[in-house]
C-alpha positions as CSV (number, residue, x, y, z in Angstrom):
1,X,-41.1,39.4,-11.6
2,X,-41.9,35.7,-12.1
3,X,-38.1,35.0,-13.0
4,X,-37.1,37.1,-9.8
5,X,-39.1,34.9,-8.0
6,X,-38.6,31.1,-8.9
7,X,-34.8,32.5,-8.9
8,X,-35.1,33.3,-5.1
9,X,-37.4,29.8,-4.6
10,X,-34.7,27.8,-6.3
11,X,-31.7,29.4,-4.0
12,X,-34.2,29.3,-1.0
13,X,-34.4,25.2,-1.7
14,X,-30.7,25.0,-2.3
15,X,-30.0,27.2,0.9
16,X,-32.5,24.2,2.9
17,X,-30.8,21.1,0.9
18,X,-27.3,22.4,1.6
19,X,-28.0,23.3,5.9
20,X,-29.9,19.7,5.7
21,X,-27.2,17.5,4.0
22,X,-23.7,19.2,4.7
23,X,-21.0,18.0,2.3
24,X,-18.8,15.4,3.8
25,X,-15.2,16.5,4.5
26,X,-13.5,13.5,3.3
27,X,-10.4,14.6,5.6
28,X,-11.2,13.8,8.5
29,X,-10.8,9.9,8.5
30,X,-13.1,7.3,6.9
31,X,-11.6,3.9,7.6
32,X,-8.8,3.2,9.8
33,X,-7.9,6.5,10.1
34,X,-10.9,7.4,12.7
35,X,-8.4,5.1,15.1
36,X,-6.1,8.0,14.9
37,X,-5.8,9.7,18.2
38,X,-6.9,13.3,18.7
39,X,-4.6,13.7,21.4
40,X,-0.6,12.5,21.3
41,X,1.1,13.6,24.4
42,X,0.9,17.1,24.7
43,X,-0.5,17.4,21.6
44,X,-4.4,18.6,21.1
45,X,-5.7,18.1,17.5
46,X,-8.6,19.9,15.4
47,X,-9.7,18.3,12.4
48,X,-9.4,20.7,9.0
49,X,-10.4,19.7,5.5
50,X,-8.8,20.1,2.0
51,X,-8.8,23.6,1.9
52,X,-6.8,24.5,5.1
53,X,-3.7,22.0,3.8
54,X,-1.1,21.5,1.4
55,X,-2.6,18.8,-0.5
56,X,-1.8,17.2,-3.8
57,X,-4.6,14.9,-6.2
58,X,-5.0,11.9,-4.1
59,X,-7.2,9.5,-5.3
60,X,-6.9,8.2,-1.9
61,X,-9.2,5.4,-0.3
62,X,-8.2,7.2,3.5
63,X,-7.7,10.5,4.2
64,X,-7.1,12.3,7.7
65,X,-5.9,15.8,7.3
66,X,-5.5,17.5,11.3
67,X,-3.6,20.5,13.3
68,X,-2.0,19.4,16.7
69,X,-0.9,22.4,19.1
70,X,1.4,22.0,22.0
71,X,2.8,24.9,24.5
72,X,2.3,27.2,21.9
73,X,3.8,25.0,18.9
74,X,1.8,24.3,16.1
75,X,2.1,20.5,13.8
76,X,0.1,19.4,11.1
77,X,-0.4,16.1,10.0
78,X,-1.6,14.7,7.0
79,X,-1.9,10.9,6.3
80,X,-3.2,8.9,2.8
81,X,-3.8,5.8,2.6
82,X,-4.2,3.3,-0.5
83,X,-5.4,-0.2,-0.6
84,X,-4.4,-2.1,-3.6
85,X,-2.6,0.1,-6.1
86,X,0.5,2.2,-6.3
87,X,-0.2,5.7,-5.2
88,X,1.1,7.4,-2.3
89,X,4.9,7.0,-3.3
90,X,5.0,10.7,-4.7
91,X,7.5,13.9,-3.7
92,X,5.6,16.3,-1.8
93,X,8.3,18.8,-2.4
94,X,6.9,19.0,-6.0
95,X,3.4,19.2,-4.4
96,X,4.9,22.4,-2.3
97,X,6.8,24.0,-5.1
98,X,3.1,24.0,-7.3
99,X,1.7,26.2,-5.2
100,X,4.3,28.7,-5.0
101,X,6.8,27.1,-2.3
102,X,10.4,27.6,-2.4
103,X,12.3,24.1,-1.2
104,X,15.4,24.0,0.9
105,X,17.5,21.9,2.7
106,X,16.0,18.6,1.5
107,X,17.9,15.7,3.4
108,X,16.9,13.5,6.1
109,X,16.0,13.2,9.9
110,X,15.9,10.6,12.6
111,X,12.9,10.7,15.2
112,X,12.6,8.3,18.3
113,X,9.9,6.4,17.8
114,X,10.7,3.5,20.0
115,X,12.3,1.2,17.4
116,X,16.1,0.4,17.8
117,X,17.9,2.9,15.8
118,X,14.7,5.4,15.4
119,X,12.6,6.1,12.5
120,X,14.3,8.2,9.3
121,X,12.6,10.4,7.5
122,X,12.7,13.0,4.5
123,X,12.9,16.8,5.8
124,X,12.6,20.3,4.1
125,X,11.8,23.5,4.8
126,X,9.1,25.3,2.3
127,X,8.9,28.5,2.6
128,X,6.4,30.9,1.1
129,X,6.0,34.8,1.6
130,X,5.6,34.3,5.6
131,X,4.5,30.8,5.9
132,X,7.5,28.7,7.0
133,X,7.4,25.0,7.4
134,X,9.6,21.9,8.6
135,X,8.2,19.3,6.5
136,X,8.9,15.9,7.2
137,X,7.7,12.6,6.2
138,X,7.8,9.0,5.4
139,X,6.0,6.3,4.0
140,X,4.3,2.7,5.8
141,X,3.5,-0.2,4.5
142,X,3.1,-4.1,6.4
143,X,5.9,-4.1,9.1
144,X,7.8,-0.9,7.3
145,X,8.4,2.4,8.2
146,X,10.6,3.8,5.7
147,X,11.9,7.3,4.0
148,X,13.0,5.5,0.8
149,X,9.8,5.5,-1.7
150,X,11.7,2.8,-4.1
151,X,11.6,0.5,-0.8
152,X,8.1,0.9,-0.5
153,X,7.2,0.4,-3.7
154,X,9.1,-2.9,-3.6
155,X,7.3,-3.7,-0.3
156,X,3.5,-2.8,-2.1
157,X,4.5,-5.6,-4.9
158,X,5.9,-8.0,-2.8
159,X,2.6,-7.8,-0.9
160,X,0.3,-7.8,-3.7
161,X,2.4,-10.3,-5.1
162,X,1.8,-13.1,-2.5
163,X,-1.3,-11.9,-0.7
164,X,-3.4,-10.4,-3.6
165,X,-3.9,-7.4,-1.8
166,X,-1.9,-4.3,0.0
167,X,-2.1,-1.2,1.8
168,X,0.1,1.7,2.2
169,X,0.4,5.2,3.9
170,X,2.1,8.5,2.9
171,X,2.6,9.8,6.2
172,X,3.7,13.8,6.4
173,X,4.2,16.3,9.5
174,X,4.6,20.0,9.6
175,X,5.8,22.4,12.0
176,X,5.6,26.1,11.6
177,X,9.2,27.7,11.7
178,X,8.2,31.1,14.1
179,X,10.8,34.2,13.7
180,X,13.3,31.9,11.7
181,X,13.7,29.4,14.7
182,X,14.3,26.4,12.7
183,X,15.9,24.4,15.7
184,X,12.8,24.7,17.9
185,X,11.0,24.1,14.7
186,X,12.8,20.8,14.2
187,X,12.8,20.0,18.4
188,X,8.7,20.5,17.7
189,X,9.0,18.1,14.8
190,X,10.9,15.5,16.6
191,X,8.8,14.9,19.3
192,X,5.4,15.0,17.0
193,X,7.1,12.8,14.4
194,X,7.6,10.2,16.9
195,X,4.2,10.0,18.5
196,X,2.4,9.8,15.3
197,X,5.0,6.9,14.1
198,X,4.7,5.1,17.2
199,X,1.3,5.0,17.2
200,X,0.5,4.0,13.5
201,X,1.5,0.5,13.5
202,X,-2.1,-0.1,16.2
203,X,-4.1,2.0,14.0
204,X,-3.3,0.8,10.3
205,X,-3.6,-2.7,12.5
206,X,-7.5,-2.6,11.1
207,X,-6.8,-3.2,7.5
208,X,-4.0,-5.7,7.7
Protein backbone atom coordinates (compact mmCIF):
# COMPACT_ATOMS: atom_id res chain seq x y z
CA UNK A 1 0.00 0.00 0.00
CA UNK A 2 2.94 2.34 0.85
CA UNK A 3 4.70 1.44 -2.62
CA UNK A 4 1.15 2.08 -4.36
CA UNK A 5 1.26 5.22 -2.97
CA UNK A 6 4.73 7.10 -3.31
CA UNK A 7 4.24 5.41 -6.92
CA UNK A 8 1.06 7.54 -7.56
CA UNK A 9 2.97 10.81 -5.60
CA UNK A 10 5.95 10.42 -7.84
CA UNK A 11 3.72 10.26 -11.23
CA UNK A 12 1.49 12.98 -9.62
CA UNK A 13 4.83 15.31 -9.35
CA UNK A 14 5.97 14.26 -12.72
CA UNK A 15 2.35 14.87 -14.17
CA UNK A 16 2.77 18.84 -12.36
CA UNK A 17 6.62 19.25 -13.59
CA UNK A 18 5.74 18.14 -17.06
CA UNK A 19 2.15 20.68 -17.48
CA UNK A 20 4.63 23.45 -15.65
CA UNK A 21 7.76 23.14 -17.96
CA UNK A 22 6.59 21.76 -21.38
CA UNK A 23 9.51 20.38 -23.50
CA UNK A 24 10.70 22.73 -25.99
CA UNK A 25 10.00 21.85 -29.67
CA UNK A 26 13.21 22.67 -31.10
CA UNK A 27 11.36 22.87 -34.65
CA UNK A 28 9.95 25.63 -34.57
CA UNK A 29 12.83 28.29 -35.07
CA UNK A 30 15.45 29.27 -32.57
CA UNK A 31 17.68 31.85 -34.29
CA UNK A 32 17.17 33.34 -37.53
CA UNK A 33 14.74 31.13 -38.35
CA UNK A 34 11.91 32.91 -36.14
CA UNK A 35 12.34 35.70 -39.25
CA UNK A 36 10.72 33.06 -41.32
CA UNK A 37 7.28 34.13 -42.41
CA UNK A 38 4.18 32.27 -41.33
CA UNK A 39 2.44 33.50 -44.26
CA UNK A 40 3.98 33.40 -48.15
CA UNK A 41 1.37 34.51 -50.49
CA UNK A 42 -1.40 32.36 -50.30
CA UNK A 43 0.24 30.26 -48.16
CA UNK A 44 -0.90 29.85 -44.26
CA UNK A 45 1.67 27.97 -42.08
CA UNK A 46 1.26 25.81 -38.72
CA UNK A 47 4.31 25.01 -36.97
CA UNK A 48 4.88 20.92 -36.33
CA UNK A 49 7.71 19.33 -34.47
CA UNK A 50 10.05 16.28 -35.18
CA UNK A 51 7.55 13.85 -35.08
CA UNK A 52 5.12 15.07 -37.76
CA UNK A 53 8.19 15.23 -40.50
CA UNK A 54 10.54 13.35 -42.46
CA UNK A 55 13.60 14.15 -40.57
CA UNK A 56 17.04 12.82 -40.51
CA UNK A 57 19.93 13.24 -37.32
CA UNK A 58 20.70 16.84 -37.45
CA UNK A 59 22.86 18.12 -35.14
CA UNK A 60 21.61 21.34 -36.28
CA UNK A 61 22.20 24.82 -34.58
CA UNK A 62 18.53 26.06 -36.46
CA UNK A 63 15.72 24.12 -37.03
CA UNK A 64 12.24 25.28 -38.43
CA UNK A 65 10.04 22.38 -39.43
CA UNK A 66 6.20 23.96 -40.74
CA UNK A 67 3.05 22.89 -43.02
CA UNK A 68 1.80 25.69 -45.42
CA UNK A 69 -1.84 25.11 -46.96
CA UNK A 70 -3.13 27.05 -49.97
CA UNK A 71 -6.68 26.57 -51.90
CA UNK A 72 -6.70 23.19 -50.64
CA UNK A 73 -2.89 22.35 -51.50
CA UNK A 74 -0.79 21.22 -48.88
CA UNK A 75 3.53 22.14 -48.65
CA UNK A 76 5.81 21.37 -46.07
CA UNK A 77 8.87 22.97 -45.40
CA UNK A 78 11.78 22.03 -43.46
CA UNK A 79 14.95 24.21 -43.15
CA UNK A 80 18.55 23.43 -41.02
CA UNK A 81 20.84 25.51 -40.49
CA UNK A 82 24.69 25.06 -39.37
CA UNK A 83 27.09 27.61 -38.32
CA UNK A 84 30.64 26.60 -38.54
CA UNK A 85 30.99 23.05 -39.59
CA UNK A 86 30.07 20.81 -42.51
CA UNK A 87 26.70 19.34 -42.01
CA UNK A 88 23.63 19.96 -43.96
CA UNK A 89 25.17 18.79 -47.42
CA UNK A 90 23.51 15.26 -47.05
CA UNK A 91 20.86 13.21 -49.66
CA UNK A 92 17.58 13.30 -48.26
CA UNK A 93 16.53 10.72 -50.69
CA UNK A 94 18.59 8.29 -48.34
CA UNK A 95 16.83 9.90 -45.41
CA UNK A 96 13.30 8.99 -47.25
CA UNK A 97 14.24 5.53 -48.39
CA UNK A 98 15.16 4.69 -44.26
CA UNK A 99 12.01 5.00 -43.34
CA UNK A 100 10.39 2.86 -45.83
CA UNK A 101 10.14 5.37 -48.95
CA UNK A 102 10.44 4.27 -52.42
CA UNK A 103 12.45 7.11 -54.65
CA UNK A 104 11.61 8.01 -58.16
CA UNK A 105 12.27 10.26 -60.76
CA UNK A 106 15.25 12.06 -59.04
CA UNK A 107 16.38 14.95 -61.43
CA UNK A 108 16.09 18.54 -61.21
CA UNK A 109 13.62 21.59 -61.33
CA UNK A 110 13.76 25.29 -61.99
CA UNK A 111 11.47 27.64 -59.74
CA UNK A 112 11.06 31.56 -60.26
CA UNK A 113 12.33 33.02 -57.55
CA UNK A 114 13.17 36.43 -58.95
CA UNK A 115 16.76 35.80 -59.88
CA UNK A 116 17.70 35.82 -63.69
CA UNK A 117 17.48 32.44 -64.93
CA UNK A 118 15.47 31.07 -61.57
CA UNK A 119 16.54 28.93 -58.89
CA UNK A 120 17.39 24.96 -59.69
CA UNK A 121 16.77 22.53 -57.46
CA UNK A 122 16.79 18.62 -56.73
CA UNK A 123 13.21 16.93 -57.19
CA UNK A 124 11.72 13.36 -56.42
CA UNK A 125 8.84 11.87 -55.69
CA UNK A 126 8.72 9.37 -52.41
CA UNK A 127 6.15 7.44 -52.19
CA UNK A 128 5.09 5.25 -49.33
CA UNK A 129 1.84 3.07 -48.98
CA UNK A 130 -0.52 6.22 -49.61
CA UNK A 131 1.63 9.04 -48.70
CA UNK A 132 2.97 10.68 -51.94
CA UNK A 133 5.35 13.49 -52.02
CA UNK A 134 7.12 16.06 -54.53
CA UNK A 135 10.28 16.61 -52.75
CA UNK A 136 12.38 19.30 -53.71
CA UNK A 137 15.22 21.05 -52.35
CA UNK A 138 18.44 22.90 -52.35
CA UNK A 139 21.03 24.12 -50.29
CA UNK A 140 22.17 28.22 -49.27
CA UNK A 141 25.09 29.51 -48.20
CA UNK A 142 26.55 33.53 -48.34
CA UNK A 143 25.23 34.82 -51.72
CA UNK A 144 24.40 31.06 -53.11
CA UNK A 145 21.45 29.29 -53.81
CA UNK A 146 22.45 26.13 -55.21
CA UNK A 147 21.22 22.35 -56.02
CA UNK A 148 24.81 21.05 -56.34
CA UNK A 149 26.02 19.95 -52.62
CA UNK A 150 29.90 19.74 -53.86
CA UNK A 151 29.28 23.65 -54.70
CA UNK A 152 28.34 24.27 -51.41
CA UNK A 153 30.63 22.57 -49.70
CA UNK A 154 33.33 24.50 -51.64
CA UNK A 155 31.40 27.70 -50.75
CA UNK A 156 31.38 26.59 -46.58
CA UNK A 157 35.40 26.35 -46.98
CA UNK A 158 35.98 29.20 -48.86
CA UNK A 159 34.05 31.04 -46.16
CA UNK A 160 35.62 29.46 -43.27
CA UNK A 161 38.72 29.84 -44.94
CA UNK A 162 38.88 33.68 -45.14
CA UNK A 163 36.34 34.72 -42.58
CA UNK A 164 36.82 32.08 -39.78
CA UNK A 165 33.33 31.42 -39.64
CA UNK A 166 30.24 30.17 -41.95
CA UNK A 167 26.71 29.32 -42.15
CA UNK A 168 24.69 27.22 -44.28
CA UNK A 169 21.05 26.01 -44.90
CA UNK A 170 19.54 22.65 -46.21
CA UNK A 171 16.48 24.00 -47.50
CA UNK A 172 13.55 21.21 -48.47
CA UNK A 173 9.84 21.55 -49.74
CA UNK A 174 7.07 19.01 -50.04
CA UNK A 175 3.89 18.85 -51.69
CA UNK A 176 1.47 16.04 -51.31
CA UNK A 177 0.74 14.33 -54.76
CA UNK A 178 -3.41 13.88 -54.33
CA UNK A 179 -5.06 10.98 -56.74
CA UNK A 180 -1.70 10.66 -58.69
CA UNK A 181 -1.81 14.39 -59.90
CA UNK A 182 1.86 14.87 -59.97
CA UNK A 183 1.53 18.03 -62.36
CA UNK A 184 -0.61 20.00 -59.96
CA UNK A 185 1.68 18.60 -57.40
CA UNK A 186 4.75 20.08 -59.08
CA UNK A 187 2.50 23.59 -60.15
CA UNK A 188 1.95 23.53 -55.98
CA UNK A 189 5.70 23.04 -55.63
CA UNK A 190 6.70 25.78 -58.01
CA UNK A 191 5.02 28.48 -56.62
CA UNK A 192 5.97 27.49 -52.74
CA UNK A 193 9.58 26.80 -53.85
CA UNK A 194 9.86 30.29 -55.04
CA UNK A 195 8.39 32.17 -52.13
CA UNK A 196 10.38 30.42 -49.62
CA UNK A 197 13.77 31.04 -51.89
CA UNK A 198 12.90 34.55 -52.37
CA UNK A 199 12.45 35.27 -49.09
CA UNK A 200 15.51 33.53 -47.42
CA UNK A 201 18.23 35.73 -48.51
CA UNK A 202 16.36 38.79 -45.75
CA UNK A 203 15.98 36.12 -43.16
CA UNK A 204 19.44 34.22 -43.06
CA UNK A 205 20.52 38.21 -43.42
CA UNK A 206 20.73 37.98 -39.26
CA UNK A 207 23.67 35.67 -39.08
CA UNK A 208 25.75 36.98 -41.84
Amino acid sequence: MIRFAVTALLLSLTAGYVFLHPPENLAIGRGALTRCPATLGPWDGTELSFEDAVVEELHADDVLIRRYQSAGETAWLCIVVHQNRRYGAHDPQLCYESQGYEIERPGRATVADGTPGGLTVNRFVATRRTDQRLVSYWWLTGDLATADAGAFRRAMAVSGALANRSWGAFVRVETAIRDGDRTAAARAADDFAARVAHELPGVMGAIR
